[in-house]
MDAnalysis code that builds the backbone (N, CA, C; Angstrom):
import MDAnalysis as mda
import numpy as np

u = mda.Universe.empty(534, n_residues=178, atom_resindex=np.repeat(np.arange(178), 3), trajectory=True)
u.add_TopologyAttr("name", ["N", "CA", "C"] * 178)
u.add_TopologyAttr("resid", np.arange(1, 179))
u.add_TopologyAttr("resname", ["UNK", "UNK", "UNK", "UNK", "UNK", "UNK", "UNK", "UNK", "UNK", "UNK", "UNK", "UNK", "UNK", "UNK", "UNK", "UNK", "UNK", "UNK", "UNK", "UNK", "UNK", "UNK", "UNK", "UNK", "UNK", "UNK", "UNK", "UNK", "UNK", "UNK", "UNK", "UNK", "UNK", "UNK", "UNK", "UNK", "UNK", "UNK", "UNK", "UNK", "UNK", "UNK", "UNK", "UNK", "UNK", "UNK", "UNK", "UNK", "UNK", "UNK", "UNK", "UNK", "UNK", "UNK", "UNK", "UNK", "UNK", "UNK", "UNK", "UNK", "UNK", "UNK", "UNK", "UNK", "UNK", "UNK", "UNK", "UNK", "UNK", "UNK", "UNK", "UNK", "UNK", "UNK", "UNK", "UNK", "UNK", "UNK", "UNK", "UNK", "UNK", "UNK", "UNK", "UNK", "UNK", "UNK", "UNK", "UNK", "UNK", "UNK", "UNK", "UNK", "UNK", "UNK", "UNK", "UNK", "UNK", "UNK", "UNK", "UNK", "UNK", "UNK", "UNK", "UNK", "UNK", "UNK", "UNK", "UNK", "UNK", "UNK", "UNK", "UNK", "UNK", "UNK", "UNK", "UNK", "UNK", "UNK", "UNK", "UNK", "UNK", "UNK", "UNK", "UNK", "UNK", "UNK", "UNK", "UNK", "UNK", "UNK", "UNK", "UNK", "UNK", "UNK", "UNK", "UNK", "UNK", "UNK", "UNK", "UNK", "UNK", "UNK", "UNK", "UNK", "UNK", "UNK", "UNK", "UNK", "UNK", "UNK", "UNK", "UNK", "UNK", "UNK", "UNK", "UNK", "UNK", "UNK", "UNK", "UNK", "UNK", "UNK", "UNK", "UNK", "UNK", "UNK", "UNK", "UNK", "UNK", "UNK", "UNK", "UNK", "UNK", "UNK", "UNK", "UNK", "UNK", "UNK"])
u.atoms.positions = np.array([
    [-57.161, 32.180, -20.764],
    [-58.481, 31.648, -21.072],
    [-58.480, 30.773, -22.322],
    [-58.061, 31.027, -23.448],
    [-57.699, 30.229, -24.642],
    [-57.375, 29.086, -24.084],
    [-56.144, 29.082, -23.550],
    [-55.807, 27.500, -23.664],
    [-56.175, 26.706, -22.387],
    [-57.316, 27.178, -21.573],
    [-57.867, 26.811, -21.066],
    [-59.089, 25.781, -21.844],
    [-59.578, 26.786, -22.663],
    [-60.321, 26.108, -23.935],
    [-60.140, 25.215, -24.660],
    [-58.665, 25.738, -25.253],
    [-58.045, 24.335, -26.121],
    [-58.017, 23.318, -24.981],
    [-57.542, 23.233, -23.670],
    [-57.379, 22.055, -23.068],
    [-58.373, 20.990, -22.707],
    [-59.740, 21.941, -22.688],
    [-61.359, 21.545, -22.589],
    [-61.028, 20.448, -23.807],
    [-61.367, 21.585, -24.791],
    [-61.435, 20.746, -25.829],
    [-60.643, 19.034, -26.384],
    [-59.198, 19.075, -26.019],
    [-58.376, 18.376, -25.917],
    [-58.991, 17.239, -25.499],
    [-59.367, 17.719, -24.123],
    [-59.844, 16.613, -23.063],
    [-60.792, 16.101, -23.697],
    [-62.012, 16.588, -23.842],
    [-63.484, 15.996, -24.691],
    [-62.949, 15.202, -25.616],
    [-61.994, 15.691, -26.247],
    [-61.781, 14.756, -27.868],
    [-61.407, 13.568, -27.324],
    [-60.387, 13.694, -26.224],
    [-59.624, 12.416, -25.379],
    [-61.227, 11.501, -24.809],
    [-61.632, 12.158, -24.705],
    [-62.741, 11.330, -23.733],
    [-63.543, 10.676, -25.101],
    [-64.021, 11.313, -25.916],
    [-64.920, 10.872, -26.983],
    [-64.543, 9.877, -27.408],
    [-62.865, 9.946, -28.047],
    [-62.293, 8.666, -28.649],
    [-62.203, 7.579, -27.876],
    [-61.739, 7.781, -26.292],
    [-61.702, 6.869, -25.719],
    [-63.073, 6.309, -24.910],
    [-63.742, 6.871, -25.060],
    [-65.104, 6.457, -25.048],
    [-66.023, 5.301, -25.920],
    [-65.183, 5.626, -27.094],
    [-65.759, 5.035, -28.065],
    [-65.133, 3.995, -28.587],
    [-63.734, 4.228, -28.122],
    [-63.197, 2.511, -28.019],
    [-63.735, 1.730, -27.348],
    [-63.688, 2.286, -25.867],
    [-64.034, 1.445, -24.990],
    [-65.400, 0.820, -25.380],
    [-66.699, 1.205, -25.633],
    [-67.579, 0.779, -25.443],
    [-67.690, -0.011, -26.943],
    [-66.610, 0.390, -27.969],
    [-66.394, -0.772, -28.882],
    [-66.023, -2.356, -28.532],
    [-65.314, -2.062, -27.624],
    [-64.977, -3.386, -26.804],
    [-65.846, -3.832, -25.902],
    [-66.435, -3.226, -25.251],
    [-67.474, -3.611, -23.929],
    [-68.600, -4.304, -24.583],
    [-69.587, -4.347, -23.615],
    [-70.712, -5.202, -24.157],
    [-71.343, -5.395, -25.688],
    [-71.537, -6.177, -25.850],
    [-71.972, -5.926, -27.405],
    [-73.484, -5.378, -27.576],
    [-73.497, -4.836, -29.044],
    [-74.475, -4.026, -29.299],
    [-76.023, -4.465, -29.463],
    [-76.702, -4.463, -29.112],
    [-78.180, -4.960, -29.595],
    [-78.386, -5.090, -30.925],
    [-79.466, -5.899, -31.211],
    [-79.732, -5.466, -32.746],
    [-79.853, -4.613, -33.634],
    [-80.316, -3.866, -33.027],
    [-81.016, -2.135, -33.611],
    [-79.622, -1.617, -33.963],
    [-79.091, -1.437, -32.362],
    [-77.565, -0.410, -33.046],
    [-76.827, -0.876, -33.707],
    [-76.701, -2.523, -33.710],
    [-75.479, -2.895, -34.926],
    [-76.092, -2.477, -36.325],
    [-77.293, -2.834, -36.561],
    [-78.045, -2.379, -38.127],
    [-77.918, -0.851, -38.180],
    [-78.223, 0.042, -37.045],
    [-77.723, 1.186, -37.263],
    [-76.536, 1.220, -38.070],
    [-75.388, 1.148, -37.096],
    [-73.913, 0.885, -37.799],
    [-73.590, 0.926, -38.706],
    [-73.989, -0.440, -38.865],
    [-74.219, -0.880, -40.751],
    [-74.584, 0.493, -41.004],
    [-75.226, 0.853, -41.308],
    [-76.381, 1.481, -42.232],
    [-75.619, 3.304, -41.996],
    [-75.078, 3.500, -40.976],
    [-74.097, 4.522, -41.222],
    [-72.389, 4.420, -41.710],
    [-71.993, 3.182, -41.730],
    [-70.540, 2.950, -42.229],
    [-71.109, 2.841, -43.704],
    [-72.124, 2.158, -44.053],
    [-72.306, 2.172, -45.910],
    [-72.643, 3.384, -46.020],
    [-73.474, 3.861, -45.725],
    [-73.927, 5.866, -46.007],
    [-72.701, 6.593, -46.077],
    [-71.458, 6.385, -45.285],
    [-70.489, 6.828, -45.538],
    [-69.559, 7.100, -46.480],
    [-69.637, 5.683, -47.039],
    [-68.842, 4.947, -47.717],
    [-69.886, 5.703, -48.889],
    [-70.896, 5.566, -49.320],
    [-71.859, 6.012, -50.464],
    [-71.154, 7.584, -50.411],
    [-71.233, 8.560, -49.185],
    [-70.577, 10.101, -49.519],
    [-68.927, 10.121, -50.040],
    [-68.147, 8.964, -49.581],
    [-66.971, 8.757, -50.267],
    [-66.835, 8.849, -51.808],
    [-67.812, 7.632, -51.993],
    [-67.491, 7.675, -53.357],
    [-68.376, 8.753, -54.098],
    [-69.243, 9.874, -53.896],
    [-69.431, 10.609, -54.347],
    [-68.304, 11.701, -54.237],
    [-67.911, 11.874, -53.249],
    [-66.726, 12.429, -53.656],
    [-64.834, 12.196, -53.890],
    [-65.289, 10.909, -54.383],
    [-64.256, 10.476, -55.264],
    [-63.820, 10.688, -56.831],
    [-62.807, 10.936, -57.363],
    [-62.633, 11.757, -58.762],
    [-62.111, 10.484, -59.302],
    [-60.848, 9.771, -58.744],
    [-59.979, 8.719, -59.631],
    [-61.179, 7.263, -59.516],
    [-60.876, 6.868, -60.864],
    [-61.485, 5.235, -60.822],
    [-61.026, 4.144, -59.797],
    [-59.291, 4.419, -59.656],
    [-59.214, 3.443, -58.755],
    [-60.029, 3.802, -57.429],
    [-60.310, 4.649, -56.973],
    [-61.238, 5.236, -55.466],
    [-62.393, 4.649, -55.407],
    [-63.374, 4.722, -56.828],
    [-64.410, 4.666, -56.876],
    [-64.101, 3.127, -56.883],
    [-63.567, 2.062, -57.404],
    [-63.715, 0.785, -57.587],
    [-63.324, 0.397, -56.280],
    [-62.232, 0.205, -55.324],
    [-62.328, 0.059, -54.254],
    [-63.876, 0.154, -53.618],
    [-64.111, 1.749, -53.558],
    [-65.162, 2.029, -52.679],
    [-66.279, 1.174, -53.195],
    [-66.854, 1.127, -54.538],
    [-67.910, 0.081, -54.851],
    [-68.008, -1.436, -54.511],
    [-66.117, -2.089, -54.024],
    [-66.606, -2.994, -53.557],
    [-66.546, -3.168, -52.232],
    [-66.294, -1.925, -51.626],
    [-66.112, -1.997, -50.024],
    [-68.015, -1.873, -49.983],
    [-68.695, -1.291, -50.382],
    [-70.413, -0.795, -50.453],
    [-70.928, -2.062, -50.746],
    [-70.731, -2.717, -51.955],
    [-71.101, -4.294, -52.208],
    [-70.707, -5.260, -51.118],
    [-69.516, -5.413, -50.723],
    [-69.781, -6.426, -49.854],
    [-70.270, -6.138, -48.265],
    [-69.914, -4.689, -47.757],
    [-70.933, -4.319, -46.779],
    [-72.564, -4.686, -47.113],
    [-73.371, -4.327, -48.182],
    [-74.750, -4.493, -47.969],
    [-74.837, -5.856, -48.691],
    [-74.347, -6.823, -49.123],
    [-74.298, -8.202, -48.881],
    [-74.495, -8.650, -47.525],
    [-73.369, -8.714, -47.134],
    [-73.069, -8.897, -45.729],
    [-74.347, -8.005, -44.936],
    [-74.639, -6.927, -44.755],
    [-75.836, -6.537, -44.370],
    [-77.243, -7.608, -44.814],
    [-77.279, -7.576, -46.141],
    [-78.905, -8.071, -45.808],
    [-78.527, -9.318, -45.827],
    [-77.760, -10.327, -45.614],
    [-78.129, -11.439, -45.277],
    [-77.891, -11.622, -43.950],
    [-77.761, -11.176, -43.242],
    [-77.755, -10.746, -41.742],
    [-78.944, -10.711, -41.287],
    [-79.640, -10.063, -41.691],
    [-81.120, -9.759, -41.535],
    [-82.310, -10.564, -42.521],
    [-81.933, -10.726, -43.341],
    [-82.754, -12.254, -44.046],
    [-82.848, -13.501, -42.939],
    [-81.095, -13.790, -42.870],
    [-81.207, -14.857, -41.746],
    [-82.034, -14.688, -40.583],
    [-81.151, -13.796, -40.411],
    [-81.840, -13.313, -38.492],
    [-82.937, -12.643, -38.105],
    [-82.613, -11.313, -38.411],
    [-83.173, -10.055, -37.823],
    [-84.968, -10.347, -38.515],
    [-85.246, -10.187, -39.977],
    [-86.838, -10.359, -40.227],
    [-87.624, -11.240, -40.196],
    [-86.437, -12.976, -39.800],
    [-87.653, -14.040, -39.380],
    [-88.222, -13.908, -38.203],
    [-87.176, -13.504, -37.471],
    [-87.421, -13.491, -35.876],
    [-88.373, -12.358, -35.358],
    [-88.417, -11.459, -36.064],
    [-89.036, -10.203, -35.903],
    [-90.880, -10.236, -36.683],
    [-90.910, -10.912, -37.783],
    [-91.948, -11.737, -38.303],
    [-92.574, -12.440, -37.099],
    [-91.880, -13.427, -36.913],
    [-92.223, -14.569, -36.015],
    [-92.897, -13.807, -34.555],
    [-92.271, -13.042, -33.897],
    [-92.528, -12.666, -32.729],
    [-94.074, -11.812, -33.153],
    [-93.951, -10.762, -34.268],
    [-95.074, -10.169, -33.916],
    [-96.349, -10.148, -35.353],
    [-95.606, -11.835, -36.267],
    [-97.112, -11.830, -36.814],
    [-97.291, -10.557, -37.884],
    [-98.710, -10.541, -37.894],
    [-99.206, -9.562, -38.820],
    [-98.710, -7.990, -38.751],
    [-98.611, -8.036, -37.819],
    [-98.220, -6.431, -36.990],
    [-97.006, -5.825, -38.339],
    [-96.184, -6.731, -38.202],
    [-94.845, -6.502, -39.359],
    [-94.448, -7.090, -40.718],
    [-95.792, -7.675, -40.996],
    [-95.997, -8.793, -42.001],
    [-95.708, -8.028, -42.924],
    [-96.295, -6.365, -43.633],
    [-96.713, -5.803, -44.610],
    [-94.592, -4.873, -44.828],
    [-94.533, -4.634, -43.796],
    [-92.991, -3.691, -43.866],
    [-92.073, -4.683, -43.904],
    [-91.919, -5.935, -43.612],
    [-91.228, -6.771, -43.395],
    [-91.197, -7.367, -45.245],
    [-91.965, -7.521, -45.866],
    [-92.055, -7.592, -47.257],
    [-91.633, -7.069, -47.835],
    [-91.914, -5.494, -47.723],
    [-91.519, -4.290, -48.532],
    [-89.802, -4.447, -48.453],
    [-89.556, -4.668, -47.608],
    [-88.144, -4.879, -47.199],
    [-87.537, -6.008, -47.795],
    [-88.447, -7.387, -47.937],
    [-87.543, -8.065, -48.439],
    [-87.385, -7.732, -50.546],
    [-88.576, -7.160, -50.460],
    [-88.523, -6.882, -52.263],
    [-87.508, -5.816, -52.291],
    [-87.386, -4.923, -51.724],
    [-86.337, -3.458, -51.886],
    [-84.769, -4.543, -51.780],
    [-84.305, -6.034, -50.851],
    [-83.099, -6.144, -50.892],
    [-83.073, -7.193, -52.631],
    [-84.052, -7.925, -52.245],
    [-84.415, -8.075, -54.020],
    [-83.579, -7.467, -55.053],
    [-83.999, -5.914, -55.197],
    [-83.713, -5.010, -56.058],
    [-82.789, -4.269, -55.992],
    [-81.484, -4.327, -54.373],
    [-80.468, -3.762, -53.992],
    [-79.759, -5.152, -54.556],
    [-79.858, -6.211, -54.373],
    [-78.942, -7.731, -54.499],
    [-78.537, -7.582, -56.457],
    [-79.812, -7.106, -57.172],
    [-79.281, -7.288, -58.602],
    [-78.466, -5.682, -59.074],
    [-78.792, -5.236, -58.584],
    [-77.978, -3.940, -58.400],
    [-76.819, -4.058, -58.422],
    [-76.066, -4.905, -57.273],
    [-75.025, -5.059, -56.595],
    [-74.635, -6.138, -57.575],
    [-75.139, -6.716, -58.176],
    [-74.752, -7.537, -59.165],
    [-74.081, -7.608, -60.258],
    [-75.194, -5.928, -60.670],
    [-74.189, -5.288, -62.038],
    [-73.228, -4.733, -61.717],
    [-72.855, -4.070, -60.570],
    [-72.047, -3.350, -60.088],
    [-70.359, -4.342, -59.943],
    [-70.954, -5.445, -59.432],
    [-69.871, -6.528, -59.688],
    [-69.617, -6.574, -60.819],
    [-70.342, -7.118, -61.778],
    [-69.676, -7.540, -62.799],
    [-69.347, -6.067, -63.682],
    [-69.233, -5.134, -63.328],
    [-68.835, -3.593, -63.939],
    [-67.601, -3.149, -63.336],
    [-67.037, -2.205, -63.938],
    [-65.751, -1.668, -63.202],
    [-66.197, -0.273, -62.953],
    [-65.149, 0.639, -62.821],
    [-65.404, 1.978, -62.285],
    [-64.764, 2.426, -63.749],
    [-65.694, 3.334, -64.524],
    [-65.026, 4.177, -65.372],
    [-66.292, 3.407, -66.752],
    [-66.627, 2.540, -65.951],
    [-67.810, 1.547, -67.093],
    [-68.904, 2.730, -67.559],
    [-69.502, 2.668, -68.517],
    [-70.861, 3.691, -69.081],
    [-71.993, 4.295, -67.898],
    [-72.596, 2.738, -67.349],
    [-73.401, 3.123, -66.077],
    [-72.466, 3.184, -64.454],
    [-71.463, 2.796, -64.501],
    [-71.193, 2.507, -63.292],
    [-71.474, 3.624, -62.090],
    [-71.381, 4.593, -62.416],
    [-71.588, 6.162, -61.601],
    [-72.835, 5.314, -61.459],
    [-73.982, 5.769, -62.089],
    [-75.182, 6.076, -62.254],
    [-75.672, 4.969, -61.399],
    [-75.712, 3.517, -61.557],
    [-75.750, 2.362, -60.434],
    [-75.444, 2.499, -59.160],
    [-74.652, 3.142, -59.051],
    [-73.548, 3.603, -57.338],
    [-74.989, 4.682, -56.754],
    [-75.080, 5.291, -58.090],
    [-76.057, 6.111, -57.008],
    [-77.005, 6.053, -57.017],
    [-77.969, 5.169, -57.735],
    [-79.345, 4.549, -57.581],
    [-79.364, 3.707, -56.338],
    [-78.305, 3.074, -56.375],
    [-78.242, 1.975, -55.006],
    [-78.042, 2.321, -53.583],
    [-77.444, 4.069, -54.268],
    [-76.991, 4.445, -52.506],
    [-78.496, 5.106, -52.544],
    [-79.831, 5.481, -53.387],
    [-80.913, 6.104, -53.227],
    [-81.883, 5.185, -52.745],
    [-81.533, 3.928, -53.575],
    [-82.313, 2.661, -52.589],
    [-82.190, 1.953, -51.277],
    [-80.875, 2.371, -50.863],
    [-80.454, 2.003, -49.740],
    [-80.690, 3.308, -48.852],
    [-81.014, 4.356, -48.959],
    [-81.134, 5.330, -48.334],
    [-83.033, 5.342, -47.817],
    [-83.431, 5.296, -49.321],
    [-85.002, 4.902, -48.875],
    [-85.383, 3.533, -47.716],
    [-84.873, 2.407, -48.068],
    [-84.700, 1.337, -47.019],
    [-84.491, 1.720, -46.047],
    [-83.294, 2.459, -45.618],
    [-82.990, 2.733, -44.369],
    [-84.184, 3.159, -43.307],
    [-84.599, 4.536, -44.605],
    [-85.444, 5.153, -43.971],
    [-86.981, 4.496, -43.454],
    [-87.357, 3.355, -44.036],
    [-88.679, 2.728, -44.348],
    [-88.129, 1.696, -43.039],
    [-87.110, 1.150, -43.013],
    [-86.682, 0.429, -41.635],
    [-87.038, 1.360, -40.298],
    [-86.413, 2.158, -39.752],
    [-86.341, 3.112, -38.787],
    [-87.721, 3.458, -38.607],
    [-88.781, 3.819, -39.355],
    [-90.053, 4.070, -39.581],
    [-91.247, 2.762, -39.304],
    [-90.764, 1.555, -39.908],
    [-91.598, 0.916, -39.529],
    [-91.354, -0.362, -38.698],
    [-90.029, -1.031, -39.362],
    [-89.432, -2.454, -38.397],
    [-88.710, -1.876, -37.093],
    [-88.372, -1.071, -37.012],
    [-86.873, -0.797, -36.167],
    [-88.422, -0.766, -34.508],
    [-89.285, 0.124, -35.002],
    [-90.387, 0.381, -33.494],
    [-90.872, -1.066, -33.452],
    [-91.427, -1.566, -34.647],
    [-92.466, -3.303, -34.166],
    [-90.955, -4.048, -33.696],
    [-89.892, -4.063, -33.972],
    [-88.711, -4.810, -33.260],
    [-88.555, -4.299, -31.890],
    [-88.795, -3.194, -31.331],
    [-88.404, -2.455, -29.959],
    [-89.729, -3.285, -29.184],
    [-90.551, -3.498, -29.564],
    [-91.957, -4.428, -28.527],
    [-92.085, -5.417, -29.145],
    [-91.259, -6.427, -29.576],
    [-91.692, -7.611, -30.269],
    [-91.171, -8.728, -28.607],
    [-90.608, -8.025, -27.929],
    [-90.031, -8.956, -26.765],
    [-89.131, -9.855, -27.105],
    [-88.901, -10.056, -28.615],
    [-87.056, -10.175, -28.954],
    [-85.865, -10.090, -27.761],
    [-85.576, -10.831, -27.807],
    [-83.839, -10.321, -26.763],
    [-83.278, -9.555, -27.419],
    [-83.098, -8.255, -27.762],
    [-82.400, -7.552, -28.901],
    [-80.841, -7.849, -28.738],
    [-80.224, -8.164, -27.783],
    [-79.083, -7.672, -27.118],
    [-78.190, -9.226, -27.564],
    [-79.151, -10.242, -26.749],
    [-78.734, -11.810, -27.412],
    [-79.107, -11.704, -29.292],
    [-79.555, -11.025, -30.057],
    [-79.784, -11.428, -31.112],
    [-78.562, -10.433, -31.895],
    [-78.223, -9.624, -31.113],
    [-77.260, -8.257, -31.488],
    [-75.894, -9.068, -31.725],
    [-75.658, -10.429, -30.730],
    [-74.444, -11.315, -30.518],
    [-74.730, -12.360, -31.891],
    [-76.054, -12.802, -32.085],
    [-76.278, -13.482, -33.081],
    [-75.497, -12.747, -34.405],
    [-76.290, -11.682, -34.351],
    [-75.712, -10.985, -35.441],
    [-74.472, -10.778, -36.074],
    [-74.055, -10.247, -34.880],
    [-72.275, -9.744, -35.107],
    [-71.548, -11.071, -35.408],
    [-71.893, -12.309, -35.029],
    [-70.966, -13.371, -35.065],
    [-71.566, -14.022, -36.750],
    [-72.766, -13.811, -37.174],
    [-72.711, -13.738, -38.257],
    [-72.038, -12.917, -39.082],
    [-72.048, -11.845, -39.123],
    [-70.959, -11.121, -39.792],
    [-69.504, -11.146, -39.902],
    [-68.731, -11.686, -38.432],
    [-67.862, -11.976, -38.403],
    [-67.799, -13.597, -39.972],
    [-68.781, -14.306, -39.580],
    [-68.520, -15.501, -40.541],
    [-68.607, -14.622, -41.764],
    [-69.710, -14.181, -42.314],
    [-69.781, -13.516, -43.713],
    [-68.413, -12.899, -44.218],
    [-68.254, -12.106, -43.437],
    [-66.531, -11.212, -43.577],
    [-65.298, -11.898, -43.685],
    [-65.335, -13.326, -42.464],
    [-64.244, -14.256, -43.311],
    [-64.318, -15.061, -44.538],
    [-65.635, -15.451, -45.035],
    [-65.566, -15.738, -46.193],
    [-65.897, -15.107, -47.152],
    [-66.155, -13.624, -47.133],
    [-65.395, -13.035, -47.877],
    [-64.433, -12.753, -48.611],
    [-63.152, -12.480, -47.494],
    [-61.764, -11.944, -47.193],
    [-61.134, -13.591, -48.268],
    [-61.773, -14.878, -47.880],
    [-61.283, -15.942, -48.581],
    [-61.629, -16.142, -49.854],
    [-62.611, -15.461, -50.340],
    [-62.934, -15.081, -51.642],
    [-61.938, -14.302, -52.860],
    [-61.527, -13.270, -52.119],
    [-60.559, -12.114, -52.561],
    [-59.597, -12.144, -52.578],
])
């Protein structure tokens, strides 16, 4: 019976991973789930470096977090809140703001954080104001844009391709930065 179990198990894990390749490769993601994504690979990356001890960890990780939510909100500056504005007007006028002042205040954040190292006076303390502002955002997205985007009659799916191929550009000029 055990390794009947373990073999269950085996299998599921086999299926999960390969599940999740696959549909990494297959169709591409809508809008919603790629911003999901985002928004769980940086959350990640934010529990990393909380539990990171050495400076070199934490400096890596601060600029793997910086140029992810770079690359995040101008993704959605460009794309995701004109189009989402545009389609439904007043409806998203008021959350769609709130949102752009919160990346406002994540962008100079990310600013000091650049020009700081890991082991700097504030640098902790910045890492985790930003992962508290980015956590509130998240949450204020999902709550109010993520539903007026699900009935705005958006193509989510064509704008999901918009997206990703923006990021792809952001990420190579990045990578040519560094």
């Amino acid at each position: 019976m055990p390794s009947h179990t373990a073999s269950t198990s085996r299998s599921t894990t086999t299926q999960r991973q390969t599940g999740t390749r696959k549909s990494a490769r297959s169709a591409p993601k809508d809008a919603l789930a790629l911003l999901r994504a985002d928004h769980d690979a940086v959350l990640e990356l934010f529990d990393k470096f909380e539990a990171a001890s050495r400076e070199d960890q934490k400096q890596k990780l601060a600029e793997q977090i910086c140029s992810e939510l770079t690359i995040h909100t101008t993704i959605e500056e460009e794309i995701f809140y004109p189009e989402i504005r545009e389609a439904q007007g007043e409806d998203a006028e008021d959350a769609l703001d709130e949102a752009e002042v919160e990346h406002d205040g994540a962008k100079k954040l990310i600013a000091e954080i650049e020009g700081s190292e890991a082991g700097a006076e504030l640098f902790d303390a910045q890492l985790k104001v930003l992962g508290e502002y980015v956590k509130h955002h998240i949450k204020e997205e999902y709550r109010s844009i993520f539903p007026v985007a699900k009935k705005s009659g958006v193509d989510l799916d064509e704008m999901g391709e918009r997206l990703q191929a923006r990021k792809k550009e952001l990420k190579a000029d990045l990578a040519q930065r560094h």
